[in-house]
N, C-alpha and C positions, 0 to 999 in steps of 0.2 A: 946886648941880648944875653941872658939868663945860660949858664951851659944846664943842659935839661940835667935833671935830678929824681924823678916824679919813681915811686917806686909803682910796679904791672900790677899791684893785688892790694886790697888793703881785707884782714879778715875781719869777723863780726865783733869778734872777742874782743880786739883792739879798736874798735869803732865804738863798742859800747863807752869805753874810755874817757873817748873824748869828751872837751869841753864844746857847748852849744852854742851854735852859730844863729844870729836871727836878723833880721832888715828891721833898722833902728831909725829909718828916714819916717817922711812921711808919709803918709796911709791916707787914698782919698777912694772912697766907694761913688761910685758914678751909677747909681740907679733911677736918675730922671734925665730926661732927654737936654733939659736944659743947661744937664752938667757937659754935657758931648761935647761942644767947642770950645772951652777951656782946655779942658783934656788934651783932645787932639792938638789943639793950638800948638801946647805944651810941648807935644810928643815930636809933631811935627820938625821942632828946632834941633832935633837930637841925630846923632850919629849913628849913636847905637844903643843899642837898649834891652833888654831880656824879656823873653815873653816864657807864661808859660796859661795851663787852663785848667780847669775844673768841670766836671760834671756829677751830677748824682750819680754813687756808686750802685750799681747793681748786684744783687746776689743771688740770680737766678740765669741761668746761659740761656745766650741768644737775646738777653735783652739789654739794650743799648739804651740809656738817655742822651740826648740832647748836649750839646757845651751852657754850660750854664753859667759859667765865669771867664774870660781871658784878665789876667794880671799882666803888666806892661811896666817892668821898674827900668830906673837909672840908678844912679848909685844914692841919690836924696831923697826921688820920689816914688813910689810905686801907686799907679792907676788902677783901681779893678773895677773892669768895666762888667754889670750883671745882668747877661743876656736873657733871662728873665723877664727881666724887667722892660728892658728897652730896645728888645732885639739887635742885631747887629745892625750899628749905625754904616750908612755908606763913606762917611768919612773916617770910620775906624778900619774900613775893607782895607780903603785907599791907604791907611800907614803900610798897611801889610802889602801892597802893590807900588809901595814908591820905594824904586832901587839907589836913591838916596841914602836910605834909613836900612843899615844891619838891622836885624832882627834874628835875636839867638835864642835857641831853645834846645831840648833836651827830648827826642822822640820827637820830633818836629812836623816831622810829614803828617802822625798821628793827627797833634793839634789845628794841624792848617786844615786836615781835612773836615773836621768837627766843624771848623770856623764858614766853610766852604759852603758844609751844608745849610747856614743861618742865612748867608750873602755869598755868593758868588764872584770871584775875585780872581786873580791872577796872582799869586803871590812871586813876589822879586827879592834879591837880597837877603835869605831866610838861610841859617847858617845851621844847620846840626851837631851842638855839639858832642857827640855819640859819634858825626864821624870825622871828626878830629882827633878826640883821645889817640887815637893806638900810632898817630905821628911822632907822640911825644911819650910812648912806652906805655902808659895807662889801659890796660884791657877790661878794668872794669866799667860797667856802660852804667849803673845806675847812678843817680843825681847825687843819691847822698854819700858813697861812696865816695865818688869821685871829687866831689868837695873835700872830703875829709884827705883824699890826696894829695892835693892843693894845698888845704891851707890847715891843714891837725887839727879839725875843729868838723862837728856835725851837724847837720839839720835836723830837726825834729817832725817824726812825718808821723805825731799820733794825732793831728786833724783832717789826713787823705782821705778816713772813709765818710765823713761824715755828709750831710746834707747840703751840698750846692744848691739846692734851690729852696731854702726855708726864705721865710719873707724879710728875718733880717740874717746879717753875720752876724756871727760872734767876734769878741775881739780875739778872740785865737782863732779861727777862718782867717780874720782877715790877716792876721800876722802872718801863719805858716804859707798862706798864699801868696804872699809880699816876698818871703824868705825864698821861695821855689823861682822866683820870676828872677830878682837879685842874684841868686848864686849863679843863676846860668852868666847872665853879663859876669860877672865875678870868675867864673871860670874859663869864660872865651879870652878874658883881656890876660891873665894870666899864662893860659897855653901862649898865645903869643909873644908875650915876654921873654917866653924859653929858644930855645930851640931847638927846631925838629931833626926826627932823626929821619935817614936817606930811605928811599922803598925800599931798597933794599936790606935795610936793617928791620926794617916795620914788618917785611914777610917774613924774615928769619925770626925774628919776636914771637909772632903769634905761630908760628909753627912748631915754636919750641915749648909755647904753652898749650898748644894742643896736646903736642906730644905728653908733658906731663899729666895733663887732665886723663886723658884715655891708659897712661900707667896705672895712675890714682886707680879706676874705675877697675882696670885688671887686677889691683892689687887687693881691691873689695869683692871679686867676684870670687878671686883664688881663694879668700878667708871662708867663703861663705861654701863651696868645695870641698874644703878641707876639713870643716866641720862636719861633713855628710859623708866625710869618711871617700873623699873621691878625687885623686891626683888631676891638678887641672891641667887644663891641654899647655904647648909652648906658643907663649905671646908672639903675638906677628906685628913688627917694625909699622911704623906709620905708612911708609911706602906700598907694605903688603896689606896693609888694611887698606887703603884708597885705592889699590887696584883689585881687590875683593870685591871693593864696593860697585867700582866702573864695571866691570863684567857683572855681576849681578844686575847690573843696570841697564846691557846691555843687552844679555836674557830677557829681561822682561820686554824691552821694546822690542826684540823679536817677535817673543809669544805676544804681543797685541799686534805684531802686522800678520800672523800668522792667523789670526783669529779673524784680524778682518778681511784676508783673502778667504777664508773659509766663509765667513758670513756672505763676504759679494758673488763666492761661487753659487751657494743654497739660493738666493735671489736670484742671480741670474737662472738658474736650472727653473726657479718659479715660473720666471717670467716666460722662458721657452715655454714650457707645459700649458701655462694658460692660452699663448698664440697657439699650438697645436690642437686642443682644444676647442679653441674659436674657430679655428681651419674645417677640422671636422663636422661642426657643426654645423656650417656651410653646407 
């Protein structure tokens, strides 16, 4: 096993850098139902495999489309299957329900749940790898990052916003779809390769980047003060800010039981008056 090397941040400056990474295997678009048991056949024989999915992008809140693509690579082939087209087939549920078959992805639970909503399924064996990274030092959660951490090389994600559900793909759809599905397996089997660091190194890690991140943030607020002409207050230690936060926290669930004895007293007072009333009017 690999002694872990992975460095906790990679920044944009040095991402732009990099050389582009893309799935070179094959590319098979499954939009007729006839294509489904090949596919799955296919899928079926495999270990493990990288999922990830597509929908038409939104750009108005609150509104959600549908999954409109799941990609499903190995390292030669990548499957995209177009829910569109041919709805979720019950033997594509079933890859995702047989604890046989790893299934790796990236925001995971998101995907499954899209998937959930086409067909109903149980999902088994569904690995997140977002929560792996920070075993092996890596804090950055995003895909293309964290590729670029792995392997000095980037994915190109200027096909994300485009049309998941036009009537065909393009051949860049179907590539940067293929590439999303690939890097996750490419990134699971890697971290494994390495090895992890102890919980107890994993919570000193990410405390210590907390710590820095919320320096950072005091150290921009102080600039922004200073400018206005107005000595900033003296920063409070990570400890004093998490126990700032727990009493403020504790404040407020006060003040909501205190509100809700007040409201159950005004009710109850209601309700007495109404019997007294009914009494009298007897």
């Amino acid at each position: 096993m690999k002694e872990n090397t992975y460095i906790h941040h990679i920044s944009k400056e040095l991402l732009q850098w990099m050389p582009i990474a893309a799935f070179e295997g094959e590319v098979i678009v499954v939009d007729h139902e006839d294509q489904i048991a090949d596919a799955v056949s296919y899928l079926s024989r495999q270990r493990t495999i990288g999922v990830d999915t597509e929908a038409r992008p939104s750009f108005q809140r609150g509104t959600h489309y549908p999954t409109a693509l799941v990609q499903i690579a190995t390292h030669e082939r990548c499957y995209l299957f177009r829910l569109t087209h041919i709805g979720m087939p019950q033997a594509l549920a079933d890859i995702f329900a047989n604890p046989d078959i790893c299934k790796v992805g990236l925001a995971f639970k998101d995907d499954i749940n899209g998937l959930r909503h086409r067909r109903n399924f149980v999902p088994a064996n569904c690995v997140d790898v977002q929560s792996l990274v920070a075993r092996y030092g890596i804090l950055d959660l995003g895909l293309q990052k964290i590729f670029a951490i792995c392997f000095g090389k980037k994915i190109s994600k200027t096909q994300q916003l485009t049309n998941w559900e036009n009537s065909h793909l393009t051949p860049e759809q179907a590539r940067y779809a293929s590439t999303d599905a690939w890097a996750t397996l490419l990134i699971y089997e890697d971290l494994l390769s390495h090895e992890p660091l102890s919980d107890k190194d994993v919570t000193a890690l990410v405390r210590a980047d907390k710590e820095r991140m919320i320096e950072h943030q005091q150290e921009i607020q102080d600039q922004r003060l200073r400018e206005q002409g107005i000595e900033p207050p003296p920063h409070m230690t990570l400890e004093e800010r998490e126990a700032h936060q727990a009493q403020k926290r504790r404040e407020a669930r006060k003040r909501k039981r205190q509100r809700q004895t007040a409201r159950k007293a005004v009710q109850r007072a209601a309700s007495t008056g109404e019997r007294k009333n009914s009494a009298n009017s007897l």
